[in-house]
Every structure is written in structure tokens, then in C-alpha cells.
C-alpha positions in Angstrom: 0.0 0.0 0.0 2.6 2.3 0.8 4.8 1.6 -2.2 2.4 2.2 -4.5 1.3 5.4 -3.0 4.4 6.5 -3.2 4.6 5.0 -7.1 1.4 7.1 -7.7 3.5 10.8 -7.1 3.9 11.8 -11.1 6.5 13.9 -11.1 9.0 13.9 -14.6 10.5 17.5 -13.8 11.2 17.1 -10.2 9.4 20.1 -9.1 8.1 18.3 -5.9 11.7 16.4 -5.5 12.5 17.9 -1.9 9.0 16.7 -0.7 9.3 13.5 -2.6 12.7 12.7 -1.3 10.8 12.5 2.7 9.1 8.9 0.9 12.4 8.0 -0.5 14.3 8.2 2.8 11.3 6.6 4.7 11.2 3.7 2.3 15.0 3.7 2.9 14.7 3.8 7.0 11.6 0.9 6.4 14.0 -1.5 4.5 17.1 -0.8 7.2 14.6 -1.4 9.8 13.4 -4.5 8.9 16.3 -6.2 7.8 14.5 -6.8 3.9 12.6 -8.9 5.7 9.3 -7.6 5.6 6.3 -9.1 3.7 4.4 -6.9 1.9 1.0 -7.4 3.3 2.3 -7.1 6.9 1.5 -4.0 8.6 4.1 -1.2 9.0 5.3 -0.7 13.4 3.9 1.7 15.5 7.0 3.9 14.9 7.4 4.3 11.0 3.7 4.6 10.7 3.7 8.2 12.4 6.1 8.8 10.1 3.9 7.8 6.9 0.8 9.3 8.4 2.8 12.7 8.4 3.8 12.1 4.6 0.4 11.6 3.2 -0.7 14.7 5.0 1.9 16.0 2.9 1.1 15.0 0.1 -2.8 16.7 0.2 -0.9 19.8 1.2 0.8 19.5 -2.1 -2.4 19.3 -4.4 -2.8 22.9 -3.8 0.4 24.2 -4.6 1.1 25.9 -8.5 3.6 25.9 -10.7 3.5 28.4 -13.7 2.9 26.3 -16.9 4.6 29.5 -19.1 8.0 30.1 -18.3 8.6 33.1 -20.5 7.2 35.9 -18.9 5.1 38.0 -21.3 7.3 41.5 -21.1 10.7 39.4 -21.5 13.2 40.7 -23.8 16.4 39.4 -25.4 17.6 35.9 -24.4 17.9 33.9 -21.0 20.4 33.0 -19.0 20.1 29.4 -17.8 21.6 29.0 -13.9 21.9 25.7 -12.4 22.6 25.1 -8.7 23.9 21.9 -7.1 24.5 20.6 -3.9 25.1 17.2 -1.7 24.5 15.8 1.8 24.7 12.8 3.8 21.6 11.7 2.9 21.1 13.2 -0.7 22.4 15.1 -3.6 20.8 16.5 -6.2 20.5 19.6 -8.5 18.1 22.6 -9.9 17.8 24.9 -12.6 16.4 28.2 -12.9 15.6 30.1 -16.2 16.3 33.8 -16.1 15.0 36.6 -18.4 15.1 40.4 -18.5 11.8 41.9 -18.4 12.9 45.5 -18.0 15.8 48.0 -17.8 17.7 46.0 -14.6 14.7 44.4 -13.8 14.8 40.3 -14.2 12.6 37.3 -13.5 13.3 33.8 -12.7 11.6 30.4 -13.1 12.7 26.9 -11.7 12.2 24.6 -14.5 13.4 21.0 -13.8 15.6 19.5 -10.3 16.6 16.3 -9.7 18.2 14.6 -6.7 19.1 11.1 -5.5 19.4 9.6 -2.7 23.0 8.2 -1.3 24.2 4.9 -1.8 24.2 2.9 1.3 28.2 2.4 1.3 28.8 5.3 3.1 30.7 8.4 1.0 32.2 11.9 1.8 30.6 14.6 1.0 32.5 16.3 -1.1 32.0 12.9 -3.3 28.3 13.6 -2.9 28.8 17.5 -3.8 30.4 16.3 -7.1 27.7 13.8 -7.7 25.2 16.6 -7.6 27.2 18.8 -10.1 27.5 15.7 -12.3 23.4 15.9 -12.1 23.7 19.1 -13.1 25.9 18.6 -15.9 23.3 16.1 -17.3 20.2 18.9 -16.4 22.2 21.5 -18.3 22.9 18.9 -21.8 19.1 18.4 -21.4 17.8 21.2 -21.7 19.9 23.1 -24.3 18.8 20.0 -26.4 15.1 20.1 -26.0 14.2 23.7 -25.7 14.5 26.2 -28.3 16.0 28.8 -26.3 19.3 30.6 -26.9 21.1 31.1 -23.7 23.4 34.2 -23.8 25.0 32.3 -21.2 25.1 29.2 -18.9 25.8 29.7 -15.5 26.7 26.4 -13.2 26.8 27.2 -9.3 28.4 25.2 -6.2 28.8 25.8 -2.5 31.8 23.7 -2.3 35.3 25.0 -3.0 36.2 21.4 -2.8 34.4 20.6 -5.7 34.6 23.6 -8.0 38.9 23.4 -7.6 38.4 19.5 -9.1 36.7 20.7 -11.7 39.3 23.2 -12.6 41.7 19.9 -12.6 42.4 17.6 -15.5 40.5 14.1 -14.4 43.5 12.1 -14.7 44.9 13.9 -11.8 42.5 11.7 -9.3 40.9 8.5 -8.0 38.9 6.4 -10.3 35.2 7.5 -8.6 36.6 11.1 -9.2 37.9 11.1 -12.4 35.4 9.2 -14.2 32.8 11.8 -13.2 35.2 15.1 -13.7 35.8 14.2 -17.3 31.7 13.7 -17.2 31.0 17.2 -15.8 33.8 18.5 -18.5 33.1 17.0 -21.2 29.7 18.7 -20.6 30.3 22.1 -19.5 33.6 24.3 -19.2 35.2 24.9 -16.1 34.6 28.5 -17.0 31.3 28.4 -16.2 31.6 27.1 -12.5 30.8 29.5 -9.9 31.1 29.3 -6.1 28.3 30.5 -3.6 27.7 30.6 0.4 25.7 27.5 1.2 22.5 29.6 2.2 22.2 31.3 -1.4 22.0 28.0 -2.8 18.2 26.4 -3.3 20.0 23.0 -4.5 20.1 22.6 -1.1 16.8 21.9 -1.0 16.8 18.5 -2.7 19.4 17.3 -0.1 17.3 17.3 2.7 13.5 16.5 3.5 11.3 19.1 3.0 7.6 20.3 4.2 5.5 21.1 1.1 5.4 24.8 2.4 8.5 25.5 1.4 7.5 24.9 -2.3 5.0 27.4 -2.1 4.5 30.5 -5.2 7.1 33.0 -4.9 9.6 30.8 -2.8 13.1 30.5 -2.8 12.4 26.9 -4.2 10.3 28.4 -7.3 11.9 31.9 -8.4 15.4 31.1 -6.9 17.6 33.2 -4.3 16.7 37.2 -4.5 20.4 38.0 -6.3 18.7 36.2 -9.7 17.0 39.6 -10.0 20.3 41.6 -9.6 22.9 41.8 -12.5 24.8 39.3 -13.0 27.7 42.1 -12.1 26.2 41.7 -8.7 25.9 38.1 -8.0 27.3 37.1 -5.0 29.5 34.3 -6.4 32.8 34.2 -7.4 35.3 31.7 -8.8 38.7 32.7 -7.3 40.1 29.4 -5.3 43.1 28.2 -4.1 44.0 25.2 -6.1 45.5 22.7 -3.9 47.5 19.6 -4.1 45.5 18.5 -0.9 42.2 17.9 -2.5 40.2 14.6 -1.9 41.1 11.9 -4.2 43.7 13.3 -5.8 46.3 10.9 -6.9 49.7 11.7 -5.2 52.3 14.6 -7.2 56.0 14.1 -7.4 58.7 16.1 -7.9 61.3 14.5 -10.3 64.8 15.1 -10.4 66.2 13.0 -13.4 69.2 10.7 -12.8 72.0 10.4 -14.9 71.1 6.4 -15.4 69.2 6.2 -18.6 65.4 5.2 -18.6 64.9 2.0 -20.8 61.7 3.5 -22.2 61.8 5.0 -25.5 61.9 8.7 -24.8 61.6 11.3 -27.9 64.0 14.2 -28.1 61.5 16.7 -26.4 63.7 19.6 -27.3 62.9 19.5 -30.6 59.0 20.5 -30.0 58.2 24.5 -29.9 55.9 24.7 -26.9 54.6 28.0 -28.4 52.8 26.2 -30.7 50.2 24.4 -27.6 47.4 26.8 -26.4 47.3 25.2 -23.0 49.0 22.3 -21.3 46.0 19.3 -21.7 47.3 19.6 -25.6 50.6 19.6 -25.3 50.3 16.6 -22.9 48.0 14.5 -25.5 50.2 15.2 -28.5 52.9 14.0 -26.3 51.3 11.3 -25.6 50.4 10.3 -29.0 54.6 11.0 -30.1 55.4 8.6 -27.6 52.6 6.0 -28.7 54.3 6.1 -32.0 58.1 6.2 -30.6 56.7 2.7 -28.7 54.8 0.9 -31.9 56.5 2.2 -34.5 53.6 3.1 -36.1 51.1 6.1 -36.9 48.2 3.7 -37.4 46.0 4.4 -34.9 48.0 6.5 -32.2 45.5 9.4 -31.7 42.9 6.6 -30.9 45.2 4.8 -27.9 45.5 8.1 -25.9 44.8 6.8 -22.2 44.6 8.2 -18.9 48.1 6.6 -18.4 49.8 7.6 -21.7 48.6 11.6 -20.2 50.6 10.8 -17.1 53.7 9.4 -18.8 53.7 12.1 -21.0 53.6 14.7 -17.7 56.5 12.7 -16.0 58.5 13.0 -19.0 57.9 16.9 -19.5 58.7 17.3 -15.7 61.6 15.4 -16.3 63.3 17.5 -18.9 62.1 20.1 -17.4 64.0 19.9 -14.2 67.1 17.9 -16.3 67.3 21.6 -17.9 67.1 23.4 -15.0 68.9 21.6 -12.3 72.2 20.7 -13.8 74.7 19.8 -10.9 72.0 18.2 -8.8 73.1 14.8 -8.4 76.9 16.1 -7.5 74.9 18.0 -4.6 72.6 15.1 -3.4 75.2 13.5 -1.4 75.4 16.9 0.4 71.9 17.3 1.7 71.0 16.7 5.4 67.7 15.4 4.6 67.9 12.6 2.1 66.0 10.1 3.6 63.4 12.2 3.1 64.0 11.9 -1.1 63.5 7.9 -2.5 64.8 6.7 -5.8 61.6 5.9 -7.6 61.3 5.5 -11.8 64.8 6.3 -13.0 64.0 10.0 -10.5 64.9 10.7 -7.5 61.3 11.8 -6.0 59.7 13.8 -3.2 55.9 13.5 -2.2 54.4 16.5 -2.8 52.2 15.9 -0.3 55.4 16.5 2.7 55.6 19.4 4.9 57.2 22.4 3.8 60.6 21.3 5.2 63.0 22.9 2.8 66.1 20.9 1.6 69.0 22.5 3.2 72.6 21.9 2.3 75.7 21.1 4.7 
């Protein structure tokens, strides 16, 4: 009976997601109660029915509250800007997006027209994990709706309140974890970092589908429906920002070294790096992957097919090679000094390098 109440809430857009999200968490809480074990004819105990009983008030509550079926306002000029927010809890993360359009001189309207949120997986996970779940949501929300709606956006506008998560976006994928790099090169291959934004936690109504929510707070005119007040400011005076301090301590990411290159000879096949004019890369991710793909061919002797095999590990070789001439360039002498520093247990001989975890204190080598 339950169940199928709960089966019986249509709700495609997710307009109602922070109310539906209460029934997902109770079904959740029934099943962890019971063990699974639970027949589905047997009634519910005296303590989770409370709970239900509170719900399905709820849900009458909701019959009465409106949505606007026309999201362009009639006086709106020029095109929208699409805003989505996301966000992530322990219990839930999920994301919403809002549809904004000029209806006079500094004067602006906004809509909420689709959310989504999920509830998190039993196998417990940080939340910053669950933050960046929620902006993967919202990378899917976005890809959605510039494909089925007709609109021109003058400009797409993705918003966080983690710094956590808006600095590993910033980051090449390959430069983490599995469970975070597989959904990093999601979110980018979806959006640009560009359009990341960062936002204080009470300014953002993705917040909303992370948590349980009364029907009232879905109400006409709420923060949940027309978005936080600044939506009807310029965009000049948003309250966000995207200046961060990118860190090698973020979550997940894969361990940095510093390589110093030893006079012994690596056995891999290494091209002649100073042959290729850097000038000619607009940013680093190319230079790495047509790195990557030289070295592909130096290994097979062949071009057949290179620009296909670039991998997540070919990216990394690649970097550890640049680094390595790099430094070879740049440190001449070193290894006549090494024997001279205090502190080399604190250096290991690792890949033809002599190494240092990035991830040390910032205890400086200091000579005798």
C-alpha cells in the first residue's frame, strides 16, 4: 500500500523532488529497519507509521500548490540566462535549474524549471564525493535542456557551495581516484570549467533537494520556485565568485611528485622533447596528449591508430617526461649536490627519479 502510494507521485521534472525525497528516505529507513525482511502485506510498526501518516498529509498539502505552466514571462526581452545550482549531503544530492530573463531596464525574473536529486548509496561516502555527484546531475540537467528547448542562452551559468568541488573541476581528471575522475571528465566533457561559480551555502536552493522538505517551502514566490533574491540583480552583482586556491590536498587526488632526473638512462623509449616548440600548444591538456600520442608512435613504430590509444596513463607518462626534462634543464649539478643534503631520507629513488611527495611538509632541503 505504501509503495504504491508513493509510485502514484507523477512527477518527470522534479518540481516536488524535496517533498518526494521524505518517501524515499522513509522507504529507505523501512528496508534498514526490517532487515528486507518484511512481507508486503504485513503492517508497517507503530513507529514508522507516524512517520507515513505525516507524509500523506503531505502529500494533500501539495495538491494545492502551482507551478507556472509558461516560463517566459510576457514583457521578457532578449535571451535567457540558464543558472543551475547543485549541492550534496549525507543523505542526498541532487541539483536545480532556474531560467532567467530580462523583463525590463535592470529588472529580471526567474523560473525553476526542472531539479533532480538522488538519494546516497548505502556504502557510506564523503561529502564532497556527494557534492560532485550533484554537479554531475547538473551537468546532465544543463545537456538536457539546451537539447530540447528552443531557447538561446546568452549564457550558462553552473553554481556550487563547495570550494572542494569547484577546484576538481578546474583539474584535468586524470589527476585523481577512479570514482573522481570518471565523473570530472563527465562534468567536462559537458560544461567548461569556465562556467563554474562558487556561492555561500545559504544562497543556494540545490540545497533543498538534499534534505527532506515540508510542502510549504515549495509554495509560489519561494526560494524553491523563483530562486535566491540576487537572480533579480545583475549578473555584475551576484554574490559568487570563482577565485580558489588550487591545492595539491584535494580529496582523491592521486599523489604529485617532484622529479629530479638521474644520470642512469630510462629504458623506455623517450623522444628528443627539445625538438617541439611549446609556443605552438594553447594550454597544457594539448601539449600533454600530442605528447602522448609521439610517444605511442616512438613505442609501436607506427602512426596507425595513435591518436585513438591516448589513455589516462599515456597523459601521465607524458607529464612525467615533461617534468623530467624540465628539471634535467634546469637543475644541472643536482646529483653532484645530493650527497650533500642533510635530509635525504626524506627523497627515495623511484622511476629512473629521485622523487619527493608533494604531499610532505614544507621542510626545505638544506645543504651542509
Amino acid at each position: 500500500m505504501v509503495l504504491s502510494q508513493v509510485a502514484s507521485i507523477y512527477d518527470p521534472l522534479g518540481l516536488a523532488s524535496p517533498f518526494v525525497l521524505t518517501a524515499k528516505l522513509l522507504l529507505r529507513s523501512f528496508c534498514k529497519t526490517d532487515g528486507g525482511n518484511g512481507g508486503w502485506d504485513e503492517p508497517i510498526a507503530d513507529a514508522m507509521r507516524q512517520k507515513w501518516i505525516e507524509f500523506f498529509k503531505g502529500v494533500f498539502q501539495l495538491e494545492s500548490i502551482q507551478f507556472p505552466r509558461c516560463i517566459k514571462p510576457e514583457a521578457a526581452y532578449k535571451n535567457p540566462v540558464l543558472v543551475v545550482f547543485s549541492d550534496g549531503s549525507s543523505v542526498a544530492y541532487g541539483a536545480c535549474a532556474y531560467i532567467r530573463w530580462q523583463i525590463g531596464p535592470e529588472t529580471y525574473e526567474a523560473n525553476l524549471i526542472i531539479a533532480k536529486n538522488r538519494i546516497a548509496p548505502t556504502k557510506q561516502l564523503s561529502i564532497p564525493r556527494l557534492e560532485l555527484c550533484g554537479a554531475v546531475i547538473a551537468s546532465r540537467i544543463r545537456e538536457k535542456i539546451v537539447k530540447e528547448m528552443d531557447f538561446n542562452f546568452i549564457r550558462i551559468i553552473h553554481v556550487v557551495d563547495s570550494t572542494i568541488v569547484r577546484a576538481q573541476i578546474q583539474r584535468e581528471s586524470y589527476g585523481f581516484g577512479t570514482f573522481v575522475a570518471t565523473r570530472i571528465a563527465e562534468i567536462q566533457s559537458k560544461t567548461e570549467p569556465s562556467d563554474w561559480w562558487w556561492v555561500q551555502g545559504e544562497q543556494n536552493p540545490a540545497d533543498l533537494t538534499t534534505r527532506a522538505t515540508d510542502p510549504t517551502a515549495l509554495v509560489m514566490e519561494s526560494v524553491w520556485q523563483k530562486g535566491p533574491d540576487f537572480l533579480r540583480l545583475p549578473i555584475e552583482q551576484w554574490p559568487i565568485r570563482q577565485d580558489y586556491s588550487e591545492s595539491s590536498q584535494l580529496p582523491d587526488a592521486v599523489g604529485i611528485t617532484m622529479s629530479f632526473e638521474h644520470e642512469e638512462k630510462s629504458r623506455d623509449i623517450v623522444p628528443d622533447l627539445s625538438d617541439i616548440d611549446l609556443n605552438r600548444f594553447s594550454n597544457v591538456s594539448k601539449m600533454l596528449r600530442v605528447t602522448s600520442i609521439i610517444l605511442d608512435i616512438a613505442k609501436n613504430r607506427s602512426f596507425k591508430g595513435a591518436a585513438n590509444r591516448i589513455s589516462a596513463g599515456n597523459i601521465q607518462r607524458a607529464e612525467m617526461i615533461w617534468i623530467k626534462h624540465i628539471q634535467k634543464e634546469s637543475t644541472e649539478g643536482f646529483i653532484s649536490e645530493i650527497s650533500k643534503v642533510r635530509c635525504t631520507n626524506k627523497l627515495r629513488w623511484h622511476n629512473n627519479s629521485w622523487t619527493k611527495n608533494a604531499r610532505m611538509d614544507e621542510t626545505h632541503l638544506e645543504s651542509d
